[in-house]
C-alpha positions as CSV (number, residue, x, y, z in Angstrom):
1,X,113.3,49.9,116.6
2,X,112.8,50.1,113.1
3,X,114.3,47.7,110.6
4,X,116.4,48.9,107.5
5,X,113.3,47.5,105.3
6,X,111.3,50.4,107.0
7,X,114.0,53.0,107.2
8,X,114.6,52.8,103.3
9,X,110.7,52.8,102.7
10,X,110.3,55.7,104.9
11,X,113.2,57.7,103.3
12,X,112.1,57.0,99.9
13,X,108.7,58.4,100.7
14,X,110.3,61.6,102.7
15,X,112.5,62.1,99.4
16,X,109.2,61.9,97.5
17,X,107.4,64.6,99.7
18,X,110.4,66.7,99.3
19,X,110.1,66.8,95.6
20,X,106.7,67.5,95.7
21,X,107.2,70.9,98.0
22,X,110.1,72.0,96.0
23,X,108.0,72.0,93.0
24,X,105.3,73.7,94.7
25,X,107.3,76.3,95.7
26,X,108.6,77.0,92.8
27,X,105.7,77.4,91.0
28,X,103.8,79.3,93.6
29,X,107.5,81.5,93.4
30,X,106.7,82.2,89.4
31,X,103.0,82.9,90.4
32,X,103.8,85.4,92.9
33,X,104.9,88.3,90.8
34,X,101.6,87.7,89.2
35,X,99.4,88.0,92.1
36,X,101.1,90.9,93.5
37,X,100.8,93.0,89.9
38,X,96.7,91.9,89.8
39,X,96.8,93.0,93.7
40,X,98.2,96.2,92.6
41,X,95.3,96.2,90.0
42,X,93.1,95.8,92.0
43,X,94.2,98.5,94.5
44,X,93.1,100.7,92.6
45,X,89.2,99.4,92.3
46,X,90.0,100.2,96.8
47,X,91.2,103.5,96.4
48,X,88.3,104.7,93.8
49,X,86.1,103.4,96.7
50,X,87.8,104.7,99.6
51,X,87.1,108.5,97.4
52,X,83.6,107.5,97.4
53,X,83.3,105.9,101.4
54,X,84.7,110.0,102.3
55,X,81.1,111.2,101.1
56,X,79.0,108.6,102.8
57,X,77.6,109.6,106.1
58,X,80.0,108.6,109.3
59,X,78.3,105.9,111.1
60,X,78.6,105.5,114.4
61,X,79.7,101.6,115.3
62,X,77.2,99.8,117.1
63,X,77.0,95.8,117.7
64,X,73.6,95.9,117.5
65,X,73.1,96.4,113.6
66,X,73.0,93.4,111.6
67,X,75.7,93.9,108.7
68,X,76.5,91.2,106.2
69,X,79.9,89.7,107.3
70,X,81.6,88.6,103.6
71,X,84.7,86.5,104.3
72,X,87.1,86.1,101.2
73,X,89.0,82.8,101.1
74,X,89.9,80.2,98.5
75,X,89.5,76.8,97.8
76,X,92.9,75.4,98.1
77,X,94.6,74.4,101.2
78,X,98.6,73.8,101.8
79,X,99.7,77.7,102.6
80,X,99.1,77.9,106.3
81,X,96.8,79.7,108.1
82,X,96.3,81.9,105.6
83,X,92.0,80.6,105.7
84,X,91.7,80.3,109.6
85,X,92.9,84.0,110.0
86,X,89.8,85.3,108.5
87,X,87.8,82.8,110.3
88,X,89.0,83.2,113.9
89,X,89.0,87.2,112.9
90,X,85.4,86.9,111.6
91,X,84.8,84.7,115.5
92,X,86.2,87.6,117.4
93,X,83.9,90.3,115.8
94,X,81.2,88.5,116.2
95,X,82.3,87.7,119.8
96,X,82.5,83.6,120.1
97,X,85.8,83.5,120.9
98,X,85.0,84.6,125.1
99,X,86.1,86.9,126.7
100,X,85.8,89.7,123.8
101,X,82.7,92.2,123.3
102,X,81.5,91.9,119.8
103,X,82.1,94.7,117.7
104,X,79.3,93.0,115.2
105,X,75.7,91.8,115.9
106,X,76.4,87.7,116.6
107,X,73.0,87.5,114.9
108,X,74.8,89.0,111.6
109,X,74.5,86.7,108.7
110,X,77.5,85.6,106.8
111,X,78.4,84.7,103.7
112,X,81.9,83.3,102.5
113,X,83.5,82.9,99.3
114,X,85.8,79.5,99.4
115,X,85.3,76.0,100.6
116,X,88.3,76.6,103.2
117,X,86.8,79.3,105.5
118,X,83.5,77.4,105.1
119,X,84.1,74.5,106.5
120,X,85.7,76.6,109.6
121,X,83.3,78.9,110.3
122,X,80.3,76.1,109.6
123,X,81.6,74.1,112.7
124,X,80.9,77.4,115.4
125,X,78.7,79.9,113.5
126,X,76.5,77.7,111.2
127,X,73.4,79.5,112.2
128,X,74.8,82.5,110.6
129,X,75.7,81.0,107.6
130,X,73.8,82.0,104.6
131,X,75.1,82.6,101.4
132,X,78.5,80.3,100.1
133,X,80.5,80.6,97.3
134,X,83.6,78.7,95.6
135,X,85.5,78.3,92.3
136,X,86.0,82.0,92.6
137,X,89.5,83.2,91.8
138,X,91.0,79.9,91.2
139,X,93.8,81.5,89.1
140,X,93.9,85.3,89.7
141,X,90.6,86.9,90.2
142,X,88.9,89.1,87.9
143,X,86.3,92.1,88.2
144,X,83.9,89.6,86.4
145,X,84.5,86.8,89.5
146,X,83.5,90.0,91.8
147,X,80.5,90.9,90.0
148,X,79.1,87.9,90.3
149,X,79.5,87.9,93.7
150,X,78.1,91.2,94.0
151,X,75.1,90.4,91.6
152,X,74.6,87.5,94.2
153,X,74.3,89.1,97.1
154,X,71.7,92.2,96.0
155,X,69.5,89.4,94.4
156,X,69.5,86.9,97.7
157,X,66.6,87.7,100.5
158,X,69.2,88.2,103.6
159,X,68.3,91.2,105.3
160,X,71.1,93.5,106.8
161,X,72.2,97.0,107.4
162,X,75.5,97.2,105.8
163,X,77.9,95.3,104.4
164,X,81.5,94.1,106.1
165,X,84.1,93.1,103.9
166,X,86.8,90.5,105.8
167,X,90.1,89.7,103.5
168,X,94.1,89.2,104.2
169,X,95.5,92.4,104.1
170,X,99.3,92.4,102.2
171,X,102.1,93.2,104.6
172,X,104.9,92.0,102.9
173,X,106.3,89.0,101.2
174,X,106.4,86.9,104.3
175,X,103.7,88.4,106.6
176,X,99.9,89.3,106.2
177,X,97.2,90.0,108.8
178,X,93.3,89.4,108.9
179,X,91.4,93.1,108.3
180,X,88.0,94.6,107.5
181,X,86.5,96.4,105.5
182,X,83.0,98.6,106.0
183,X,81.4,98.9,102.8
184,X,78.1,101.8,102.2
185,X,75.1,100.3,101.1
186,X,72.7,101.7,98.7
187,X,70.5,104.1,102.2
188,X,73.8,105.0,102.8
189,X,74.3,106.4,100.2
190,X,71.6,108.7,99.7
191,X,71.2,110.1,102.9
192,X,74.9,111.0,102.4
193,X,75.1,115.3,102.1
194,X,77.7,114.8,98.8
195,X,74.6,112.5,96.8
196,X,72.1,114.5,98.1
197,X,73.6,117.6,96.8
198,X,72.5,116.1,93.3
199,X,69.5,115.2,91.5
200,X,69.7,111.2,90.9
201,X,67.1,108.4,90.3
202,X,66.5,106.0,92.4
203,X,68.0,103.5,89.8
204,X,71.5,105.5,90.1
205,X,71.9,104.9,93.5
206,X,71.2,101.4,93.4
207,X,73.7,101.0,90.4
208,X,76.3,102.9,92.6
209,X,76.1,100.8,95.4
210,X,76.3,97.7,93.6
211,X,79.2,98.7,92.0
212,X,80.5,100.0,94.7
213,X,80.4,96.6,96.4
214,X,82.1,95.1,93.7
215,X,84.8,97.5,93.5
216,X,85.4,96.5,96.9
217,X,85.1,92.7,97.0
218,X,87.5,92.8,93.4
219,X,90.0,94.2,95.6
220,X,90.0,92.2,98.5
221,X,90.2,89.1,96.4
222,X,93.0,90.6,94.8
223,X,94.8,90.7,97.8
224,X,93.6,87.8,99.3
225,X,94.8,85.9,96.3
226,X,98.6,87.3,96.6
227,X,98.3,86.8,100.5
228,X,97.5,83.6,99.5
229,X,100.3,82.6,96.9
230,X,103.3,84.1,99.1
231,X,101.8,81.9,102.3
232,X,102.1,79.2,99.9
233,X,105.3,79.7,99.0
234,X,106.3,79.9,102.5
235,X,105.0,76.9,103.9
236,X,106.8,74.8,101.0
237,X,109.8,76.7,101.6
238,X,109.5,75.7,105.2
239,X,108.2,72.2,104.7
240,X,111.5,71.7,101.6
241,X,113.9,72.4,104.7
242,X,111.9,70.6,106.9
243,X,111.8,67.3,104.9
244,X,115.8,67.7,104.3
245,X,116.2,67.7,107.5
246,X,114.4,64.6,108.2
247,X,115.8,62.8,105.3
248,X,119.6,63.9,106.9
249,X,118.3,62.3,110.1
250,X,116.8,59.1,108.9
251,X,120.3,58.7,106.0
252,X,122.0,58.4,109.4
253,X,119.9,56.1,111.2
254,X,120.0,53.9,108.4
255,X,123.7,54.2,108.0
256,X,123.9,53.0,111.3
257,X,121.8,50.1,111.3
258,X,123.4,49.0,107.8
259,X,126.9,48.9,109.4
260,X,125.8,47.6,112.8
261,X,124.4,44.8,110.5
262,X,127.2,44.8,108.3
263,X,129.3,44.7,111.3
264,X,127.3,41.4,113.3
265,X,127.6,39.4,109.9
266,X,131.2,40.2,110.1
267,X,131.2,39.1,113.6
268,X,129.5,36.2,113.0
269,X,131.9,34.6,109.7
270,X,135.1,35.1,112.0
271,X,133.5,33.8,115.2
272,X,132.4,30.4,112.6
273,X,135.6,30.6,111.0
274,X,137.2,30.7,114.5
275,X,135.3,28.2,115.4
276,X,136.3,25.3,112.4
């Protein structure tokens, strides 16, 4: 049984924990409205691509083309499993879970922006592994943060067919789930009927599709980002009450142990004082 030496250390500490989430939830509260107006933003980069993804050809879904799987996390930790949905989404679709066909080629390479989802995915799929990237979007992320990315990626030697974007997708304020995103590559494009219609060089196409792909990846770091704050928020929501309630518990074991010894010293001067 514990003494009252280690009770009082141990609530002090709890106490100290405590303050640390509350703060932590209160900031990520003030960053929240933040995130959500830059994922609105940043809508908006999806929905002039969705316009364009209507004019590209249909393709047909097949396992066996090799598509770049890009897997949008962050750096930071403490908001839940906000990181390992990607991953075990992006380990389903590649089919190492068991059990599950894979809707993507498990030779596909992958590439993941954020230490978090890296060190997940490196464990079970580090073969595919080629292309990492972090300190993107450590405040709210910016079109130039998705360029970059972008640029990246068109300059690197990995071969693939086309591109899969895998990010948080925004449910609410308390809920998000793991979705992808098919993105048209730059042969896409041009053996699309609406591009073929017109007269473009070679250098247009390529232009489009690179921007194309960082129209895309813009907004799913967007969203990521406020999937990211609001799981935040959460957890130290959860972890505030979850600290308070062990601080009640241990205030009342050490209560009792201060008056059962409280109670023994008393015993012990009357049974002396008894005794003389």
């Amino acid at each position: 049984m514990a003494t009252l030496r280690e009770l009082e250390l141990r609530l002090k500490s709890v106490k100290n924990i405590e303050k640390i989430t509350k703060s932590m939830k209160m900031i990520a509260s003030t960053k929240l409205a933040k995130a959500q107006r830059a994922m609105q933003s940043g809508k908006e980069y999806g929905l002039a691509n969705s316009e364009i993804f209507q004019h590209t050809i249909a393709e047909e879904k097949d396992a066996s083309k090799k598509k770049l799987v890009i897997v949008v996390s962050s750096d930071k930790g403490l908001c839940g499993g906000i990181h390992s949905s990607v991953s075990k989404f992006t380990r389903r679709a590649l089919g190492q879970t068991g059990g599950e066909e894979p809707t993507i080629d498990p030779e596909s390479p992958i590439a993941v922006i954020g230490d978090k989802s890296k060190a997940q995915i490196q464990r079970v799929l580090s073969k595919n592994l080629t292309l990492t990237f972090n300190q993107i979007g450590r405040d709210v992320p910016t079109f130039a943060d998705a360029a970059s990315v972008a640029d990246l990626i068109q300059k690197s030697d990995v071969k693939y067919d086309s591109i899969v974007l895998v990010h948080n997708k925004f449910v609410s304020a308390i809920s998000y789930e793991p979705t992808s995103v098919e993105v048209p590559n730059e042969a896409q494009l041009k053996e699309s009927a609406g591009f073929r219609s017109y007269e473009m060089e070679d250098d247009v196409t390529k232009d489009l599709a690179e921007f194309v792909l960082a129209n895309a990846i813009y907004s799913a770091l967007a969203e990521a980002h406020a999937c990211e704050i609001s799981a935040r928020r959460n957890a130290m929501d959860n972890a505030s009450k979850n600290a308070g309630d062990m601080i009640g518990a241990l205030t009342m074991q050490y209560n009792r142990g201060r008056q059962a010894a409280i109670t023994n010293e008393l015993v012990d001067i009357i049974t002396g004082a008894s005794a003389l």
